[in-house]
FIVO-625929 format. One record per atom (N, C-alpha, C): x, y, z; residue in three letters. Coordinates in steps of 0.001 Angstrom, whole numbers, plus 500000, padded with zeros to 6 digits. Example, Ala and Ser with C-alpha at 12.3 -4.5 7.8 and 13.67 -1.06 7.14 Angstrom:
513190494310507800ALA 512300495500507800ALA 513200496700507800ALA 512850497750507080SER 513670498940507140SER 512900500030507870SER 
! end
This chain:
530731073318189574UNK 530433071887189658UNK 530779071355191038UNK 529988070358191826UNK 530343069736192890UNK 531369068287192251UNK 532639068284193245UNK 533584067670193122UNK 533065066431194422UNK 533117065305193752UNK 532635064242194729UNK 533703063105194375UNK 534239062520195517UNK 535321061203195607UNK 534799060211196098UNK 535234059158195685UNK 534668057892195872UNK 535444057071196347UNK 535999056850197959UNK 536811055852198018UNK 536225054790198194UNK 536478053626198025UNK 535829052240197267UNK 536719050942196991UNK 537511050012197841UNK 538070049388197458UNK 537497047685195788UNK 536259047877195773UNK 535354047253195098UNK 535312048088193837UNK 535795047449192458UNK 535415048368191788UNK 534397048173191022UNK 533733047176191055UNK 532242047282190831UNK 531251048320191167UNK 531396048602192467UNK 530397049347193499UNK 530643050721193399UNK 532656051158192807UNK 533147052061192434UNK 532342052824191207UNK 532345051965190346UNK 531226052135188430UNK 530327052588189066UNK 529462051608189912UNK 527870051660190101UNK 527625052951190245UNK 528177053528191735UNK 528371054968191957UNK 528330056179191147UNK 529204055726190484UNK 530089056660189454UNK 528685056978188443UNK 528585055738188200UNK 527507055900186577UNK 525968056257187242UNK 525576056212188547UNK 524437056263189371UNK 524647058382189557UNK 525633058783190063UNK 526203060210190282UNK 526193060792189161UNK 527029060182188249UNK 527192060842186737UNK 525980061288185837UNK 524908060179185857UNK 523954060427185060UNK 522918060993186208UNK 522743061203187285UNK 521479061901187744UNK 522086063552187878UNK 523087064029187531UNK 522961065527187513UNK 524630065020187101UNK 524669065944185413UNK 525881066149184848UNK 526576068023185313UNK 526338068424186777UNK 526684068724187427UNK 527832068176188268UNK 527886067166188903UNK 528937065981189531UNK 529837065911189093UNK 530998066020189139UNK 532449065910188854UNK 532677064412189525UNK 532827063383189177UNK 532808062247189995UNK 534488061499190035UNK 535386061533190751UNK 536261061088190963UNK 536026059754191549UNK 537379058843191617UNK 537453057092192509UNK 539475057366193015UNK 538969056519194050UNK 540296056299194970UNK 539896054635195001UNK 540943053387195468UNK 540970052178195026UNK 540776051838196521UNK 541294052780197390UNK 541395052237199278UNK 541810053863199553UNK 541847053192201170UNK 541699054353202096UNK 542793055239201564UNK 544044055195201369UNK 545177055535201655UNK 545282056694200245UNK 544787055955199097UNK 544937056616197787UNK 543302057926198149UNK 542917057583198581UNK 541657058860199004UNK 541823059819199556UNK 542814059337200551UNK 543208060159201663UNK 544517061153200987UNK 545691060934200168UNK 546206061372199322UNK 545782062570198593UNK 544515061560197602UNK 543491062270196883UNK 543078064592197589UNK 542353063514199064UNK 541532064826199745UNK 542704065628200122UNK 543938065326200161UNK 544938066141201285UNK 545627067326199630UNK 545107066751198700UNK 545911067781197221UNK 544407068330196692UNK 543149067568196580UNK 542425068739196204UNK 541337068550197312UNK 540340069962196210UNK 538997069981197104UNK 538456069434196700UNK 537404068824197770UNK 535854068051197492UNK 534910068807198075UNK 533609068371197492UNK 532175069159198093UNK 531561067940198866UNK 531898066389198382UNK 531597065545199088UNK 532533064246199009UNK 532506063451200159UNK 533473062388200087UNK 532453061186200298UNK 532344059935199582UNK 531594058695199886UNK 532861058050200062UNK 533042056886201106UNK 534354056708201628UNK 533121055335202132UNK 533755053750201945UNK 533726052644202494UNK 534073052476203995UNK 533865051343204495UNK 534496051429205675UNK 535389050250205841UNK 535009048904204894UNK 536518048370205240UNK 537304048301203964UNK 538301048578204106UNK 539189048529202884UNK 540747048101203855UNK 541542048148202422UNK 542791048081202771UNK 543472049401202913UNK 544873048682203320UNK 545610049927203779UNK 545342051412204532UNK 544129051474204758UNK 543590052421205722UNK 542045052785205815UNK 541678052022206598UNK 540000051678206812UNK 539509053158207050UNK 537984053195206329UNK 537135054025206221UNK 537181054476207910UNK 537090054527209144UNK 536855055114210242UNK 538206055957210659UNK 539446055257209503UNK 541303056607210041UNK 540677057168208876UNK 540500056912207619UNK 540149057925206632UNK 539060058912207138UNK 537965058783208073UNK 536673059737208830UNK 537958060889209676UNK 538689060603210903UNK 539597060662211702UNK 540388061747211038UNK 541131061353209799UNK 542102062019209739UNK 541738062974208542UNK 540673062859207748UNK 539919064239206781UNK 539638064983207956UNK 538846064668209253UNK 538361065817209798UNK 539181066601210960UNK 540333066433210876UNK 541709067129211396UNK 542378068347210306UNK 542059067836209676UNK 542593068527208415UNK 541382069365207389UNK 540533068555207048UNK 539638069456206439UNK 537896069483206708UNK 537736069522208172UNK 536414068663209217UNK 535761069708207843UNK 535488070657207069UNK 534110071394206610UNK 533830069838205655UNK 534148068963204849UNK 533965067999204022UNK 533144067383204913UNK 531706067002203719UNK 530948065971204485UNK 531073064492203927UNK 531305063438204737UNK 532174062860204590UNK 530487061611205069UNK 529889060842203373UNK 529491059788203883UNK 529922058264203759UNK 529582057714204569UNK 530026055948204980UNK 529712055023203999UNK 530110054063203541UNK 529434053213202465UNK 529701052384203337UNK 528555051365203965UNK 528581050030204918UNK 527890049054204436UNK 528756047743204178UNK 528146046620204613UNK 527399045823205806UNK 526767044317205079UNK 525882044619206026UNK 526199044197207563UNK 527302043515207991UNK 528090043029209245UNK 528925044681209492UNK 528853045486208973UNK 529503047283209492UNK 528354047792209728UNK 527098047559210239UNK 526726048778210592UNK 526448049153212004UNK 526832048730212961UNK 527383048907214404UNK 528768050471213997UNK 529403049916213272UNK 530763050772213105UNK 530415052129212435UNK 529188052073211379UNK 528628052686210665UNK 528015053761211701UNK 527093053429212547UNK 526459054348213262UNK 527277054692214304UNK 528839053892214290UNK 529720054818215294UNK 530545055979214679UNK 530754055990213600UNK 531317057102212528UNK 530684058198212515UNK 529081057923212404UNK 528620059352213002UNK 528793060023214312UNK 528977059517215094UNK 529449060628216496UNK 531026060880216228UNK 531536060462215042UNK 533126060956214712UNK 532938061947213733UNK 531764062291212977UNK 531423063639212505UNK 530935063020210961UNK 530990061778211119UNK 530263061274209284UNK 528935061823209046UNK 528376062212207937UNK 527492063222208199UNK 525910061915207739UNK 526408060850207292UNK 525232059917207493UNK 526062058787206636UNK 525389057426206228UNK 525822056128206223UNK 524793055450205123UNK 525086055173203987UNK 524522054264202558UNK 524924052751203155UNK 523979051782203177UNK 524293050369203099UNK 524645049801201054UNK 525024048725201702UNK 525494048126200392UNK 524231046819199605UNK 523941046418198800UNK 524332047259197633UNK 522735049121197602UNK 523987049972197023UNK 522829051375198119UNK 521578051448196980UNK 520334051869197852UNK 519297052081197184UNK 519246053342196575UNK 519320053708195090UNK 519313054549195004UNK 518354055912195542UNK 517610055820195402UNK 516498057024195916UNK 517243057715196872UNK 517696056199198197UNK 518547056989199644UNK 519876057396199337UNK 520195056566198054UNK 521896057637197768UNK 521671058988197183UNK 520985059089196679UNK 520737060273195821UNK 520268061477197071UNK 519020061134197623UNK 518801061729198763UNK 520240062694199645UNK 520595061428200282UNK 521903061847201135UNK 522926062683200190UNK 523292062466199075UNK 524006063220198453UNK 524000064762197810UNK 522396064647198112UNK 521723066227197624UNK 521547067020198971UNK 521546066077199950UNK 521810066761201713UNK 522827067076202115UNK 523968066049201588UNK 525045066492202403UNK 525707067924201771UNK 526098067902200300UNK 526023068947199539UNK 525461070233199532UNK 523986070176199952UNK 523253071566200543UNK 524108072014202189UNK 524437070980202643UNK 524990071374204088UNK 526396071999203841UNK 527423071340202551UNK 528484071871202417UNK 528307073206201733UNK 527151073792201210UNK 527022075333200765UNK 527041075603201647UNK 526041075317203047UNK 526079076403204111UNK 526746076575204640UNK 527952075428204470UNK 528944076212205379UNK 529612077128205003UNK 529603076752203663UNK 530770078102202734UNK 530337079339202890UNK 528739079381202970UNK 527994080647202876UNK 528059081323203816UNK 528014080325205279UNK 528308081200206852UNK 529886081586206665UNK 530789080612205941UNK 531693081313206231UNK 532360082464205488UNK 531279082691204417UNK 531558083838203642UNK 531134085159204289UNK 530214084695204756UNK 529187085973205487UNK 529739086428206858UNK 530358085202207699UNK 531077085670209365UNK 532637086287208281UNK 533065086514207129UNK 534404087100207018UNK 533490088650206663UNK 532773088914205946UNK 531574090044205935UNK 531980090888207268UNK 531280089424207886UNK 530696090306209538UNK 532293090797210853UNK 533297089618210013UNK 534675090297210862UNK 535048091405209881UNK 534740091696208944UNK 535348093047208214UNK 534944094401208958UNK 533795093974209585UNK 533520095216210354UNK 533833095659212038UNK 534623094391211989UNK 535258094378213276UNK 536865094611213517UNK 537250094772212092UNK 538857094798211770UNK 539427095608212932UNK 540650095576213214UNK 541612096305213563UNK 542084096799212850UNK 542489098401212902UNK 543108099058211493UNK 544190099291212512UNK 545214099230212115UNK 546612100131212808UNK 547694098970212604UNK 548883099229212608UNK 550032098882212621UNK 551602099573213904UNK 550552100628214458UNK 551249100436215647UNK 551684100173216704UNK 553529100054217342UNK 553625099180218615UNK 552094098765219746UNK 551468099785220037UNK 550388099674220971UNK 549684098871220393UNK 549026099167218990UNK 548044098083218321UNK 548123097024217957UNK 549631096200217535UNK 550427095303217466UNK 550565094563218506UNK 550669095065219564UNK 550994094615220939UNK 549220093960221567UNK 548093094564221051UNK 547307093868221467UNK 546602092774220865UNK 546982092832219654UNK 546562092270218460UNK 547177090969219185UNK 548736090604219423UNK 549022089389219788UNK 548747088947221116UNK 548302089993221792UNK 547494089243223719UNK 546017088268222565UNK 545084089114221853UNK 544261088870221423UNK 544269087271220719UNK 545326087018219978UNK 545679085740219629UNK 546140084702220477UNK 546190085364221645UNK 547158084443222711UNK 545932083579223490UNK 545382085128224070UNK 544118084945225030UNK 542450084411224580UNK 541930084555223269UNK 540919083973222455UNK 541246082868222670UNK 542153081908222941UNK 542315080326222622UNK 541896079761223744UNK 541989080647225017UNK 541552080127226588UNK 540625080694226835UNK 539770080220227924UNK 538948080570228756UNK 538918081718229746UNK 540027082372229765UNK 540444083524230457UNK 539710084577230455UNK 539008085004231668UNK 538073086121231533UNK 538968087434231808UNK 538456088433230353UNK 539311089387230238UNK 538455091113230358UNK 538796091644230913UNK 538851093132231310UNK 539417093722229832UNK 538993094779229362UNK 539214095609228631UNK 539451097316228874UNK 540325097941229152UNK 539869099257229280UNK 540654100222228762UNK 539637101539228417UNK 540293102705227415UNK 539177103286227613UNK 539498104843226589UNK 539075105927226755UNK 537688105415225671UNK 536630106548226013UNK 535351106501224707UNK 535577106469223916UNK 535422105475222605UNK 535980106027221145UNK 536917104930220462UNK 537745104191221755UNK 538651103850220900UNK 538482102480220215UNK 537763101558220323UNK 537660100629220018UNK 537329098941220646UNK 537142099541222103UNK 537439098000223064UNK 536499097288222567UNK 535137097419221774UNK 534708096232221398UNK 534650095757220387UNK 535920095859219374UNK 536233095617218320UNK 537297094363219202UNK 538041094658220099UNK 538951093679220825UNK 537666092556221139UNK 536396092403222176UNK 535780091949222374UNK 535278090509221355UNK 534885091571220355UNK 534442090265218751UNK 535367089848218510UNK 536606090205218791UNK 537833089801218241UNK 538418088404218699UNK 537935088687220215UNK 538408087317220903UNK 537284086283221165UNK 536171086924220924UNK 535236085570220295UNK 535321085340219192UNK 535683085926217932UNK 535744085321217145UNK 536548084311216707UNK 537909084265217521UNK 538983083460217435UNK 539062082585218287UNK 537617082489219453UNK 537841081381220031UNK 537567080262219446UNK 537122079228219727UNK 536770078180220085UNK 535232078164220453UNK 534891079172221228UNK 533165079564221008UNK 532763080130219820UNK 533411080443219078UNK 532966081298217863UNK 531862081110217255UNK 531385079464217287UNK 530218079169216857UNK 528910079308217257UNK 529180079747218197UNK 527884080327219396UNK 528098081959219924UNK 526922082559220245UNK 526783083537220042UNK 527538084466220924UNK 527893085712220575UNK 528516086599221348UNK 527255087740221620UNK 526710087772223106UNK 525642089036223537UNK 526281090265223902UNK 525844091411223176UNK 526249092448224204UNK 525337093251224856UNK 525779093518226044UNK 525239094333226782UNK 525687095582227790UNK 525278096970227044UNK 525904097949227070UNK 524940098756228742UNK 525802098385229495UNK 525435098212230947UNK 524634099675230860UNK 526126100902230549UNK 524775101802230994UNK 523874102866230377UNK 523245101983229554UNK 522187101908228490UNK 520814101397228841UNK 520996100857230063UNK 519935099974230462UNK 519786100092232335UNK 518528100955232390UNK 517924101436234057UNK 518435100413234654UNK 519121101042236338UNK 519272100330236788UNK 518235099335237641UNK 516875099782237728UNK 515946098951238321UNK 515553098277236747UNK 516389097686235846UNK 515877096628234776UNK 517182095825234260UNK 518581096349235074UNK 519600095662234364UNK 519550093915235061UNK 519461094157236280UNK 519087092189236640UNK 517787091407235520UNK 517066091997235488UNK 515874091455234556UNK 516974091467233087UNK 517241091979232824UNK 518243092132231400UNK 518587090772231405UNK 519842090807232624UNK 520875090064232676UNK 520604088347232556UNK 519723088896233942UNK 519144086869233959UNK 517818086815233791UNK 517230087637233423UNK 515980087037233061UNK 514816087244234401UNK 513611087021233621UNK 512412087074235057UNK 510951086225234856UNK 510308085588235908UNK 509575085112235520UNK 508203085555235799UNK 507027085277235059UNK 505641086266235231UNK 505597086243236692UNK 505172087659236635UNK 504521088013237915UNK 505699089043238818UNK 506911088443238158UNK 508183089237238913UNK 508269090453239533UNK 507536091178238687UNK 507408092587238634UNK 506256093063237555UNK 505967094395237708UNK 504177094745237429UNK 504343094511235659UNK 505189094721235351UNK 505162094662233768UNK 505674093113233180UNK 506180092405234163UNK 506628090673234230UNK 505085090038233581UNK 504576089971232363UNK 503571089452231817UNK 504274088174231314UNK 504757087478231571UNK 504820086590230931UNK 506902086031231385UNK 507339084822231024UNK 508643084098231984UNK 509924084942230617UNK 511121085279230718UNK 511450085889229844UNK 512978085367230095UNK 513532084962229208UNK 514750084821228975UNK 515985086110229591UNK 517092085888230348UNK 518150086997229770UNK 519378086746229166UNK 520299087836228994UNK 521226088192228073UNK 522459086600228377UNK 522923086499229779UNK 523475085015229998UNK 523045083756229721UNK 521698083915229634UNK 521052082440229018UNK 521190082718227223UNK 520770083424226940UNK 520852083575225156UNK 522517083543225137UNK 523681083794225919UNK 525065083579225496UNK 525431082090225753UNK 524258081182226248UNK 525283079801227123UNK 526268079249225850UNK 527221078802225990UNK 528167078120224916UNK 528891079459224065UNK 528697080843224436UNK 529265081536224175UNK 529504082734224700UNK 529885083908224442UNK 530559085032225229UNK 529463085834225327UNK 529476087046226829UNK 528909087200226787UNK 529479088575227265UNK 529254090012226676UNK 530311091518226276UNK 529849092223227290UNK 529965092075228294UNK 529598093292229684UNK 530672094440229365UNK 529802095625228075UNK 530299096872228005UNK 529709098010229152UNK 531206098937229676UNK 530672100149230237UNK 529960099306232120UNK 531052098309232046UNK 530956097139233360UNK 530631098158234406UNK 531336099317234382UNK 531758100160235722UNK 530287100720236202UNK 528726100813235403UNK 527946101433235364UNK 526837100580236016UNK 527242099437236247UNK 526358098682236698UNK 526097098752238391UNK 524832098787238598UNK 524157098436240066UNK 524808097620241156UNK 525514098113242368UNK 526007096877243223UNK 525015095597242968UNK 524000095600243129UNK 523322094062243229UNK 523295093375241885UNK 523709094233241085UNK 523695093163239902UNK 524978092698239881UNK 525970093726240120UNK 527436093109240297UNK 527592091671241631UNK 526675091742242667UNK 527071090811243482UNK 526313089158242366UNK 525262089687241401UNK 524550088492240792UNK 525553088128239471UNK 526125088909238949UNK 527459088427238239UNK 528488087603239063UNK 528792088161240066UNK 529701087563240339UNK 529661085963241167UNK 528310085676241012UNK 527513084474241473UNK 527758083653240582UNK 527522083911238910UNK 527161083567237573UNK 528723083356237067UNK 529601084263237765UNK 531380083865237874UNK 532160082597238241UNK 531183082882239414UNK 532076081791240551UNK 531262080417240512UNK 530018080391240025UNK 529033079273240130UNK 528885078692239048UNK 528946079365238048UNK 528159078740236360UNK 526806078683236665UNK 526496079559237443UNK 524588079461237456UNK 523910080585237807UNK 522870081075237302UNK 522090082556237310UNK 520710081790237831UNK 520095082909238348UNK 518787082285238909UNK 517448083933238301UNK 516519083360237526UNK 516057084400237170UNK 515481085481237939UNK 514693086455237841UNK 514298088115239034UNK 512864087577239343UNK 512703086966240402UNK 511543086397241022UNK 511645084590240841UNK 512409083769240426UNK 512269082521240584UNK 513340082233241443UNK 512973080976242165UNK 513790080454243088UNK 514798078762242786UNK 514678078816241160UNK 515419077677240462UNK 516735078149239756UNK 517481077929239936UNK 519194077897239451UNK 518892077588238268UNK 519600078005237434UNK 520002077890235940UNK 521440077501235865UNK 521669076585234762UNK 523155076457234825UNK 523842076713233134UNK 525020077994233345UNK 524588078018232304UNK 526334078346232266UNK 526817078431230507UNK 528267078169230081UNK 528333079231229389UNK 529222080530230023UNK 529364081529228968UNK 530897082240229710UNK 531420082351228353UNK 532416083476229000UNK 532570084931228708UNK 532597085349229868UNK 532716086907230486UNK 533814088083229502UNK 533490088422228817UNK 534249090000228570UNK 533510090970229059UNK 534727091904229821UNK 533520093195229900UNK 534799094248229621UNK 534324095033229760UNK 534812096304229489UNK 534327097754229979UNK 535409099003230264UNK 535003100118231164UNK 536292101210230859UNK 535499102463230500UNK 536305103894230609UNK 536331104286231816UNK 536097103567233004UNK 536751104091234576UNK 537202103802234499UNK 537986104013235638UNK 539430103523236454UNK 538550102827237808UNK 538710101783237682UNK 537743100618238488UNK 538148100858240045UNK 540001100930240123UNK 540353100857241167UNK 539816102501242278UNK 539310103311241359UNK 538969104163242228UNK 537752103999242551UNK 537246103063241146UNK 535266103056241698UNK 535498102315243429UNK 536405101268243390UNK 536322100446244447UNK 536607101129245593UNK 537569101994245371UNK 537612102554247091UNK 536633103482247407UNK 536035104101246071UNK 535029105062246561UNK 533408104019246753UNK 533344102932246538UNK 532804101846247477UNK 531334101513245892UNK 531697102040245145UNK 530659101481243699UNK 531452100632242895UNK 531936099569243346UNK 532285098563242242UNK 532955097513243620UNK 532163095951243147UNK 532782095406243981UNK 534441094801243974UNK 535223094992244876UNK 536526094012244737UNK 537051093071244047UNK 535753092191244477UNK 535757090420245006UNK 535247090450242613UNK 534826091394242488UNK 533888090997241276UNK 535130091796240157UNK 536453092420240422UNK 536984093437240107UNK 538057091829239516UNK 538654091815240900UNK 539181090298240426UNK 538826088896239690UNK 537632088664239784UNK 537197088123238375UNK 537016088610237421UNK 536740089416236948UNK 536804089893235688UNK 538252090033235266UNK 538924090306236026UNK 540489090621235320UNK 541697090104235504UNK 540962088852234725UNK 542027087923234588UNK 543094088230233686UNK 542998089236232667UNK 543457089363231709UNK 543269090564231719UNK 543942091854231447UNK 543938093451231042UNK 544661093531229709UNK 543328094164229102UNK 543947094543227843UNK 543551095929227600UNK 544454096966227793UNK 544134098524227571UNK 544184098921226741UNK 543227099590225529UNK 543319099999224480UNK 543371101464224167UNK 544791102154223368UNK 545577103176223535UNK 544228104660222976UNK 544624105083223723UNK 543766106643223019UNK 544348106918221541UNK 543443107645220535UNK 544042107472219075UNK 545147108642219906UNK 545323109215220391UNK 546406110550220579UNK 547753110004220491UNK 547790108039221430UNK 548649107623221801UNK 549331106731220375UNK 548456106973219478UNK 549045105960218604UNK 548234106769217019UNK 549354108062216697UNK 548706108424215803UNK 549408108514214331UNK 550678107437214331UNK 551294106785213151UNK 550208106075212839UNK 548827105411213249UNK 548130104674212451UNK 546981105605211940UNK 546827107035212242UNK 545859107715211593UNK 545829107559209633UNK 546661107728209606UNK 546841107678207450UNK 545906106258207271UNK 546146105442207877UNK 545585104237207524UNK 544349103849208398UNK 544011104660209287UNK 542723104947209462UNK 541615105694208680UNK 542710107023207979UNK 541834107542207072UNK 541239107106205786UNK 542565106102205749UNK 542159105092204441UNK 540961104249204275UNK 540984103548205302UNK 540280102761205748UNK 538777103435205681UNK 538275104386206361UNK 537247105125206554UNK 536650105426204919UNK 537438106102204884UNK 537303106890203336UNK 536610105387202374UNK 537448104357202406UNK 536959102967201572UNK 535561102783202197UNK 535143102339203212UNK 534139102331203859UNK 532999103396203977UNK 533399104427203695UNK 532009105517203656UNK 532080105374202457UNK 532377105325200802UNK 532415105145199686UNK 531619104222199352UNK 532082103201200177UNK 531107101548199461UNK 529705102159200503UNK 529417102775201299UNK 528089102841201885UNK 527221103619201335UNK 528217104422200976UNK 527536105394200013UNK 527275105707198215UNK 527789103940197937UNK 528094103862196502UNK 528648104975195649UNK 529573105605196145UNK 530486107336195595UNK 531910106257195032UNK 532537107023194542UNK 533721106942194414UNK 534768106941195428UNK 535960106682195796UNK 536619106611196695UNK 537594107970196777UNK 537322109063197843UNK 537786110019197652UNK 539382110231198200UNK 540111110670197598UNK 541435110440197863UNK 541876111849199596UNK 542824111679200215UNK 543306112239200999UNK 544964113172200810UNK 545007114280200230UNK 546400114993200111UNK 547217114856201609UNK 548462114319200834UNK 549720114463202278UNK 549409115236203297UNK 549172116971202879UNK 548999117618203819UNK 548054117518205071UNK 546823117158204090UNK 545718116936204959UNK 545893116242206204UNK 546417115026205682UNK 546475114022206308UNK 547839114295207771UNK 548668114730207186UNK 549656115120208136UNK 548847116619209080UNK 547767117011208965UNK 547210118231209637UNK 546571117812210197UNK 545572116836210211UNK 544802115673211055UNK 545680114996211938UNK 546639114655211256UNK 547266114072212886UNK 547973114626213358UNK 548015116243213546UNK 548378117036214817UNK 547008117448215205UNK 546116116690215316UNK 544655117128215686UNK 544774115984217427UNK 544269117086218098UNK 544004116546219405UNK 542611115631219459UNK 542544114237219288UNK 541222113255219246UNK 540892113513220454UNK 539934113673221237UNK 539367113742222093UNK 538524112429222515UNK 538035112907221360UNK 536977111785221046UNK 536852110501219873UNK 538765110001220113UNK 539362108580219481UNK 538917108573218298UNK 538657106884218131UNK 538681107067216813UNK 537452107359216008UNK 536101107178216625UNK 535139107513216750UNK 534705108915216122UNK 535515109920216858UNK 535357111252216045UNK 535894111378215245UNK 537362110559214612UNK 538122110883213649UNK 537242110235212309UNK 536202109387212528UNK 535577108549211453UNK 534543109512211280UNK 533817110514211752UNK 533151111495212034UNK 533197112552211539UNK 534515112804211517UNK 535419114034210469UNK 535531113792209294UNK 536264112301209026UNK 536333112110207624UNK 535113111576207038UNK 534291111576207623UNK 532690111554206840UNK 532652113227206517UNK 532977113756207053UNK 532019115134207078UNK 533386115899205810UNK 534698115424205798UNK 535360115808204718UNK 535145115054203264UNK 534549114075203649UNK 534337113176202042UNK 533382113976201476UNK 531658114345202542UNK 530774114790201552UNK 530963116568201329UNK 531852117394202415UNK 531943118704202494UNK 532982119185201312UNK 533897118189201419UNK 535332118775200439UNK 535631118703199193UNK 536664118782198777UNK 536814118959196928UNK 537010117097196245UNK 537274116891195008UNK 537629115842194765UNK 538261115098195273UNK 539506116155196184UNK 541164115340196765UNK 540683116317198201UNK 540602115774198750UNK 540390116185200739UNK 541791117194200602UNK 541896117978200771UNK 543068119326201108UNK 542960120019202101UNK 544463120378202369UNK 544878120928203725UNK 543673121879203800UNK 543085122783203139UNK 542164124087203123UNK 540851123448203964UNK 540265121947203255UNK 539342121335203691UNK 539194120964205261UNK 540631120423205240UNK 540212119762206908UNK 540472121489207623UNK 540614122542207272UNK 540922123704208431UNK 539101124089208350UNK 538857123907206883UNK 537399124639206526UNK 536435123700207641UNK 536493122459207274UNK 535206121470207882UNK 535781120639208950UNK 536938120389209328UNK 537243119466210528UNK 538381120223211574UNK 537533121659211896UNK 538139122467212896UNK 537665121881213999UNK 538373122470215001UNK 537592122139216458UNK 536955122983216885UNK 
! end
């Protein structure tokens, strides 16, 4: 049932509501608050799917009641009931996040309307936010050790700022699980995170990638084309495998660094555009630079922030609970049962030299779930996850 409150110092207009809500869908759970203050009470002990909230009342006018729900619980859509000398104030509540405004006495058709809108808007949010916890499940951090612990809280520190951050570790281990990690906890979260896996992509096509090109640019330029920094503006944008990129695209990053503006591969108009920079790299940068393939000047912007993520070798108290983890996850993909892991096994795997992080270790225990017995045994991982 949708739970709907009615703050209303009028209790006439309070009924009207009530018996107008009640009888067009016995769906409605219809609650009343008398003024601001008893509403505000009300929203701070339970949930609502929608709030109709007056705007002048006593003891705490409909625009601190807008104010102080959306500090505390902004997903509530929260509409205005205005008279007819409020609606100046009325259409200022919406740029404070009111999601629209009923005059008095309200027509029904437009109350009913707005109330079947605002309500569809409060599913979607539940639904995105059911679906982005989906989409961080696959971005988890599994581990509980010092090293993994230790980045886990840069990650909470550094997501809250603007700080453009460097990532680096061996193949395998995870740096762009850190990446989603700190967009997801920003403040951009709501806008998109691009990645672009530098060297995956020719270097006579990574500028066209990056910023885009307009017809004619080049022989296959049929037409004006967006790139990867314009589709990130208002959000992050994952320069994986940084170290692989073309000096000239590195000098056009570092333009797009220092400027907030990209200019597309054949146009001569600036773009201005809002994204922040993660990248990430299995070199060692400082040698690309002296051996003269990576610029300096572009070395220091990016790394504002270093966050090195440990080889599994370096942190292999979290293997058991990697294997766990895996094992749950190839099960549900594979609708099987969840196959269990013997002590031994598990303690024989992690005197296993990862080479190839965690990546190969998820690799192995695929290949022991469908190769081995009911219970994964020491015999199994020597039989199927030799080197």
């Amino acid at each position: 049932m949708s739970k709907i409150l009615i703050i209303e110092d009028e209790a006439a207009i309070r009924r009207v509501l009530t018996k107008i809500l009640s009888e067009e869908n016995d769906t409605y759970q219809v609650e009343e608050a008398e003024d601001g203050a008893a509403g505000f009470e009300k929203i701070k002990n339970n949930d609502y799917d929608l709030v109709l909230c007056d705007i002048k009342m006593p003891k705490m006018d409909g625009v601190e009641v807008l104010e102080a729900v959306k500090k505390i619980k902004p997903e509530i859509p929260m509409v205005m009931i205005s008279g007819h000398g409020d609606m100046e104030t009325a259409i200022n509540t919406m740029r404070l996040g009111a999601f629209d405004y009923i005059s008095k006495p309200p027509d029904l058709n437009r109350l009913l309307n707005t109330v079947r809108n605002a309500l569809d808007k409060k599913q979607l949010v539940v639904e995105n936010k059911i679906l982005k916890k989906k989409v961080s499940k696959n971005y988890e951090m599994i581990g509980e050790s010092e090293a993994i612990n230790h980045i886990k809280v840069m990650i909470d520190k550094v997501s809250q700022t603007e700080a453009r951050v460097l990532i680096t570790g061996p193949n395998g281990t995870g740096k762009e699980l850190v990446a989603h990690q700190l967009h997801e906890k920003s403040a951009r979260a709501n806008f998109p995170l691009i990645e672009v896996n530098c060297a995956a992509i020719p270097s006579e096509l990574i500028e066209s990638e990056l910023f885009g090109h307009v017809k004619g640019a080049f022989t296959s330029a049929v037409k004006d084309r967006a790139g990867k920094f314009e589709a990130a503006d208002k959000g992050t944008i994952f320069l994986d495998e940084i170290g692989d990129m073309s000096l000239s695209a590195q000098a056009k990053v570092l333009r797009a660094l220092q400027e907030s503006m990209i200019t597309r591969v054949g146009a001569d108009k600036d773009i201005k555009v809002d994204v922040r920079v993660v990248a990430a790299t299995n070199k060692d940068l400082k040698v690309e630079i002296a051996e003269g393939r990576f610029r300096e000047d572009l070395y220091h912007r990016l790394a504002v922030i270093l966050i090195k993520v440990p080889a599994l070798n370096e942190r292999r108290d979290d293997i058991p609970m990697l294997i766990s983890h895996f094992a749950d996850k190839i099960a549900s993909e594979q609708g099987n049962a969840v196959k269990k892991f013997s002590a031994a096994a598990i303690n024989l795997l992690k005197e296993y030299d990862w080479t190839g992080n965690i990546r190969e270790l998820r690799n192995v225990v695929e290949r022991l779930i469908i190769l081995g017995g009911n219970e994964i045994s020491e015999n199994d991982v020597k039989l199927f996850a030799s080197k």
